[in-house]
Backbone atoms as SQL, in Angstrom:
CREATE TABLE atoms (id INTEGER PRIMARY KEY, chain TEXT, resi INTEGER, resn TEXT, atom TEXT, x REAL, y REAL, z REAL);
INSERT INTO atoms VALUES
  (1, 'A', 1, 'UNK', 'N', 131.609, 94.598, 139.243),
  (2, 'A', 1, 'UNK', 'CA', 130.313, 94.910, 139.843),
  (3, 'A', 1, 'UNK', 'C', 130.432, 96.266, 140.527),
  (4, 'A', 2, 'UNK', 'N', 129.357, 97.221, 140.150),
  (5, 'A', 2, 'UNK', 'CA', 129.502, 98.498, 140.547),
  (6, 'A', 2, 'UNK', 'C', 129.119, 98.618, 142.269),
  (7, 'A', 3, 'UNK', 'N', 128.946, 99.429, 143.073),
  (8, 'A', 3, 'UNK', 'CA', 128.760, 99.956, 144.007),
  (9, 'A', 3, 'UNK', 'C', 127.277, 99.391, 144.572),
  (10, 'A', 4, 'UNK', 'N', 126.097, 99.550, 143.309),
  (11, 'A', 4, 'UNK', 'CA', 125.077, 99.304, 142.809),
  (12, 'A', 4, 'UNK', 'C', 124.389, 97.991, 142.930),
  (13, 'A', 5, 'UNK', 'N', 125.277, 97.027, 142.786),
  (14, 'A', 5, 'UNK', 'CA', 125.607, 95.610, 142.431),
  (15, 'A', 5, 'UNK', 'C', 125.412, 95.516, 141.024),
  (16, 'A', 6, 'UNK', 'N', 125.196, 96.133, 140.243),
  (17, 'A', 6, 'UNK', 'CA', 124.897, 95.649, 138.779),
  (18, 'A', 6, 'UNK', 'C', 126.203, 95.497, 138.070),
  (19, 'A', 7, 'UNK', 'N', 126.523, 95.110, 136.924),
  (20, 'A', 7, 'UNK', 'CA', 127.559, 95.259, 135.999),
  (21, 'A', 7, 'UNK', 'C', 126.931, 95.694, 134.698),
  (22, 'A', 8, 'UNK', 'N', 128.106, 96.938, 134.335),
  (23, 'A', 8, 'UNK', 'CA', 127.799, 97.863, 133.328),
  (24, 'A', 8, 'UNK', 'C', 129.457, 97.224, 132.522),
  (25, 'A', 9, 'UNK', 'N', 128.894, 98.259, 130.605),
  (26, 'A', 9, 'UNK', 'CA', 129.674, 97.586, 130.029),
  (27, 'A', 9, 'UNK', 'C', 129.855, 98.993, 129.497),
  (28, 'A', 10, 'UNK', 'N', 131.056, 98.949, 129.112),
  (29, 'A', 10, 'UNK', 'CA', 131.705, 100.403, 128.893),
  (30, 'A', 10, 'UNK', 'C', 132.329, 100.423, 127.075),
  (31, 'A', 11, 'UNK', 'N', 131.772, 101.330, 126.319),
  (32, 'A', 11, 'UNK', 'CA', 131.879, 101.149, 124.751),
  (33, 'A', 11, 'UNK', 'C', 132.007, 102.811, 124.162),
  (34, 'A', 12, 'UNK', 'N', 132.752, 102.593, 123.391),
  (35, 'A', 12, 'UNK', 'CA', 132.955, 104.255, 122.450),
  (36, 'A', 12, 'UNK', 'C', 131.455, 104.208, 121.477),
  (37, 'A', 13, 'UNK', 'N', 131.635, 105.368, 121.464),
  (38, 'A', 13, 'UNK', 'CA', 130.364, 105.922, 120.654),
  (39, 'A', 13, 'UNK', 'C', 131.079, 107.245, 120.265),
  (40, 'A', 14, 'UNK', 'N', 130.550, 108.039, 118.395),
  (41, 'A', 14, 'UNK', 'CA', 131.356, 108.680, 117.900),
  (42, 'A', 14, 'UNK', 'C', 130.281, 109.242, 117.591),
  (43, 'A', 15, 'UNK', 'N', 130.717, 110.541, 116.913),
  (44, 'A', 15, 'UNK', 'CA', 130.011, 111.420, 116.464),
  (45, 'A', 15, 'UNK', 'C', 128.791, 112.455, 117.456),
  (46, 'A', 16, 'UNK', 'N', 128.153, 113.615, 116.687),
  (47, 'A', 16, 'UNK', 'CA', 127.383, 114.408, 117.445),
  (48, 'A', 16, 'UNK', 'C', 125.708, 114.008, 118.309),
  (49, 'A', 17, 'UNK', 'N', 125.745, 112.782, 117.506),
  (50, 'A', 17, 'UNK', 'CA', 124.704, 111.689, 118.336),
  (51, 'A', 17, 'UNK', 'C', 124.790, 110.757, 118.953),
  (52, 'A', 18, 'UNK', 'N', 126.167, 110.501, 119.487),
  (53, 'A', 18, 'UNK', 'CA', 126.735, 109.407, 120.228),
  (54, 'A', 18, 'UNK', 'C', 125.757, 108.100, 120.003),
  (55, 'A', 19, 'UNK', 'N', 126.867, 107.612, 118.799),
  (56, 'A', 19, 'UNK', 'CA', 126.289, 106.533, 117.654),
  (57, 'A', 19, 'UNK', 'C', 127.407, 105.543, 118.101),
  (58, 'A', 20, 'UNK', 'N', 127.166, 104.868, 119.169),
  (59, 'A', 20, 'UNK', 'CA', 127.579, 103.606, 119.712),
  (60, 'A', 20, 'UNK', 'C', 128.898, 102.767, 118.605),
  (61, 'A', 21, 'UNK', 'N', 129.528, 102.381, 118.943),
  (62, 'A', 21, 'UNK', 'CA', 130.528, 101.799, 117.779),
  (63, 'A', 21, 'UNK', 'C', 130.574, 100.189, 118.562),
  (64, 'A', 22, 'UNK', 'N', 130.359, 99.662, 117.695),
  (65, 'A', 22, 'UNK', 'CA', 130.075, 97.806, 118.037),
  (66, 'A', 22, 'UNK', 'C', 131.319, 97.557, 118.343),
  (67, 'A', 23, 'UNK', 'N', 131.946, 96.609, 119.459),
  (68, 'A', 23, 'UNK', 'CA', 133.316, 95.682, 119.806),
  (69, 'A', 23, 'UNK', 'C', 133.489, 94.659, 118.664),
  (70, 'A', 24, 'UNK', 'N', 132.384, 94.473, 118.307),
  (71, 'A', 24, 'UNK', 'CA', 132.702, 92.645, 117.549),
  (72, 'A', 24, 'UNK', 'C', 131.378, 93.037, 116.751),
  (73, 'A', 25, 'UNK', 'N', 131.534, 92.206, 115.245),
  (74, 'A', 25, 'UNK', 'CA', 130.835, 92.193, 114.151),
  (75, 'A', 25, 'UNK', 'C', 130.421, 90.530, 114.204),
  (76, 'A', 26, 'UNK', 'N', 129.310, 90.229, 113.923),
  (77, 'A', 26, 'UNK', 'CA', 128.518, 88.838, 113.889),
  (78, 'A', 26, 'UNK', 'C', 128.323, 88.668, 112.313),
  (79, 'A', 27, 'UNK', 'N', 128.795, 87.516, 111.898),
  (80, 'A', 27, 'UNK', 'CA', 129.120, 86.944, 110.412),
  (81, 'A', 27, 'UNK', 'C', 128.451, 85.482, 109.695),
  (82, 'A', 28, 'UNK', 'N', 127.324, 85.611, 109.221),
  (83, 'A', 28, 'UNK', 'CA', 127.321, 84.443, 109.036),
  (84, 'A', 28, 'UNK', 'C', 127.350, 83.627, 107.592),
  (85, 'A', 29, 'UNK', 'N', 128.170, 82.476, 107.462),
  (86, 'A', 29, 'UNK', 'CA', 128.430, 82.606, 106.073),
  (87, 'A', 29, 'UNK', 'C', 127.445, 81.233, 105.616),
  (88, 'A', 30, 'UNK', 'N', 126.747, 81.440, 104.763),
  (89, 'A', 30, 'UNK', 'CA', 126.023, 79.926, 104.143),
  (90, 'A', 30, 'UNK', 'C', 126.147, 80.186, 102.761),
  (91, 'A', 31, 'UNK', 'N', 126.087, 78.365, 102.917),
  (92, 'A', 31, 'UNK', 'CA', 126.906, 78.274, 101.249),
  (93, 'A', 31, 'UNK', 'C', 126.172, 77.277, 101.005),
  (94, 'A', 32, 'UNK', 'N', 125.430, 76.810, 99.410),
  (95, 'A', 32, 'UNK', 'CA', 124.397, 75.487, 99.382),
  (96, 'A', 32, 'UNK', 'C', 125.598, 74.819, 98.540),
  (97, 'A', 33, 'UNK', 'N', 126.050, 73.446, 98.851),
  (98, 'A', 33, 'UNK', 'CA', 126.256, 72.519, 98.178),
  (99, 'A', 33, 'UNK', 'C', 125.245, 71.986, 96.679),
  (100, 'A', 34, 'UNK', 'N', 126.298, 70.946, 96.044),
  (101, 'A', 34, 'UNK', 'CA', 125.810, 70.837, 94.774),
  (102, 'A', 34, 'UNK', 'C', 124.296, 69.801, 95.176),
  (103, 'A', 35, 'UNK', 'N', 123.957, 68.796, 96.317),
  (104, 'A', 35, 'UNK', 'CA', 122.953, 68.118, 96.468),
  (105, 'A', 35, 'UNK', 'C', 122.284, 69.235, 96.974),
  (106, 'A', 36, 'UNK', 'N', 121.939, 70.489, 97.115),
  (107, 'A', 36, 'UNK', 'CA', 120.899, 71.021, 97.463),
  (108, 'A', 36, 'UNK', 'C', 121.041, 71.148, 99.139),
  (109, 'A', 37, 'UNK', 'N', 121.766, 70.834, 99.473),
  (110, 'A', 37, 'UNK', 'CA', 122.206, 70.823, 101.087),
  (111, 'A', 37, 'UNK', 'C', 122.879, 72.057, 101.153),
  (112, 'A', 38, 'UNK', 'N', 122.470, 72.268, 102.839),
  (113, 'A', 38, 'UNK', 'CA', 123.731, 73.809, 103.429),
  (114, 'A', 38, 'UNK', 'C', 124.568, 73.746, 104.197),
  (115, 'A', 39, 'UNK', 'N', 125.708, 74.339, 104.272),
  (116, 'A', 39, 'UNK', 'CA', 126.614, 74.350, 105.529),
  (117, 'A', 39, 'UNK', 'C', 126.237, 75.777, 105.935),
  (118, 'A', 40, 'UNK', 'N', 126.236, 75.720, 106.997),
  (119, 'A', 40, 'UNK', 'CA', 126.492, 77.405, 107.667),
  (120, 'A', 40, 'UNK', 'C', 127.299, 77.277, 108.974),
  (121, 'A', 41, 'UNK', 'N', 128.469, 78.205, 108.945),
  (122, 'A', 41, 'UNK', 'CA', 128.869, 78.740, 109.660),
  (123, 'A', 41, 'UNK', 'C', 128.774, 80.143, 110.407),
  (124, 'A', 42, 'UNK', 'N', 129.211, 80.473, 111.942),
  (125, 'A', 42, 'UNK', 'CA', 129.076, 81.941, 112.675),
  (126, 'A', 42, 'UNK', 'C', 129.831, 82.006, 113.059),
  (127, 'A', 43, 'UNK', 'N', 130.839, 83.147, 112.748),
  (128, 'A', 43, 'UNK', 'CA', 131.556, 83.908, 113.586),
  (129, 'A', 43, 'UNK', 'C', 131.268, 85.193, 114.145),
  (130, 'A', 44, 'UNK', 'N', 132.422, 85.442, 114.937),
  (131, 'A', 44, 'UNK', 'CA', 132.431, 86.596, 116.043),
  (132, 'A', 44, 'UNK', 'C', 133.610, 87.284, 116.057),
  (133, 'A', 45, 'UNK', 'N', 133.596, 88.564, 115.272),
  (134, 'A', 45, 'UNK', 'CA', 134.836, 88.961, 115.233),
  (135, 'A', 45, 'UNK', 'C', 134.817, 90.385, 115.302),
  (136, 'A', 46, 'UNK', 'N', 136.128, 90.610, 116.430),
  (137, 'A', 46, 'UNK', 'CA', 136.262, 91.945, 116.751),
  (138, 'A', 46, 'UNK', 'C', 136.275, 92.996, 115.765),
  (139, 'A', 47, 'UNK', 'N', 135.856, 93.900, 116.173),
  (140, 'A', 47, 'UNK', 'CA', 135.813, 95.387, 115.549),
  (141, 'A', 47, 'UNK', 'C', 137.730, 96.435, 115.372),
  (142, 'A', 48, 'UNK', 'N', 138.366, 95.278, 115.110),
  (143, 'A', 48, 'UNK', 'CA', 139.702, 95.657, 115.283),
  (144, 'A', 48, 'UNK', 'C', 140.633, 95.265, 114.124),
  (145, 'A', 49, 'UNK', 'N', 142.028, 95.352, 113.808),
  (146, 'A', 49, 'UNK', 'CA', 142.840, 94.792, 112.835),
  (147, 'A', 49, 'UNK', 'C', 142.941, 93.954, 112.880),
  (148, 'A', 50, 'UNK', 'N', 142.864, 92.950, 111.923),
  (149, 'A', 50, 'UNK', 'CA', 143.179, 91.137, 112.216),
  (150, 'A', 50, 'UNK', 'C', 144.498, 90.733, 111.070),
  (151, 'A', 51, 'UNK', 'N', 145.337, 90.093, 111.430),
  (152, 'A', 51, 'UNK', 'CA', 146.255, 89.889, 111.033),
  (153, 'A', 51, 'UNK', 'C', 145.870, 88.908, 109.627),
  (154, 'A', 52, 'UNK', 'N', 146.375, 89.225, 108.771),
  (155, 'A', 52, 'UNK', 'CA', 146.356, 88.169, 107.862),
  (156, 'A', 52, 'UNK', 'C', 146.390, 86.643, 108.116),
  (157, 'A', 53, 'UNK', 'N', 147.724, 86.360, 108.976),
  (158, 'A', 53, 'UNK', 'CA', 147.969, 85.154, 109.573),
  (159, 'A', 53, 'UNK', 'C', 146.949, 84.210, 110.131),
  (160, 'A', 54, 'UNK', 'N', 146.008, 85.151, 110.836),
  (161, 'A', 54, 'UNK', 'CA', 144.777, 84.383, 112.205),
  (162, 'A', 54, 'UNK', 'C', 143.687, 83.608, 110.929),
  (163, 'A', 55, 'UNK', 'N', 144.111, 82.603, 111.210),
  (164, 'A', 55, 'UNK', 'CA', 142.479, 81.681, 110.472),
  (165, 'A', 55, 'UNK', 'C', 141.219, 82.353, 110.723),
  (166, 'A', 56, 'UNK', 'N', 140.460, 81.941, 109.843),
  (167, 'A', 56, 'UNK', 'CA', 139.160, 82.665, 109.978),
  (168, 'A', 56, 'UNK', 'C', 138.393, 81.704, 110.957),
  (169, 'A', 57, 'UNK', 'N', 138.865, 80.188, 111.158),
  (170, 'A', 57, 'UNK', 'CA', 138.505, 79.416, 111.981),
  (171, 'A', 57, 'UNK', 'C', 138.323, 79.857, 113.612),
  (172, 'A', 58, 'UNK', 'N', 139.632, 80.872, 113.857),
  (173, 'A', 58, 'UNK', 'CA', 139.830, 81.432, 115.154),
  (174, 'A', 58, 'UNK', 'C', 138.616, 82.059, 115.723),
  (175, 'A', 59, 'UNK', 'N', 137.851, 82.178, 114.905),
  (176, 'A', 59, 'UNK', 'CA', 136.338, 83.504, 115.146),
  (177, 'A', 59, 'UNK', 'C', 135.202, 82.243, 115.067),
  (178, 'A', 60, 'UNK', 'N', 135.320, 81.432, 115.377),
  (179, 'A', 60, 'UNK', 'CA', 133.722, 80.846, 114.985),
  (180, 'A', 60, 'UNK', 'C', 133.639, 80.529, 116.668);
């Protein structure tokens, strides 16, 4: 909490128009089963290297 009382959030932004660069990418995957039914899943996953290893489960 700043001085202010508010809380600010602090993020890179690139280029000559300071074009914000996202922390985390929002994913959502739907898939229709053979009865005509859906599953959908959401994840949340950082804007960073992810190891092969990490389940994709780790992000939902």
């Amino acid at each position: 909490i700043e001085p202010d009382g508010k809380k600010y959030v602090k993020y890179q932004v690139i280029g000559l128009q300071d074009v914000a660069v996202p922390t985390h990418f929002f994913k959502i995957v739907l898939a229709e089963r053979e009865n005509s039914m859906f599953d959908m899943e959401a994840y949340i996953m950082p804007n960073a290297p992810i190891d092969d290893q990490v389940p994709l489960k780790a992000f939902l």
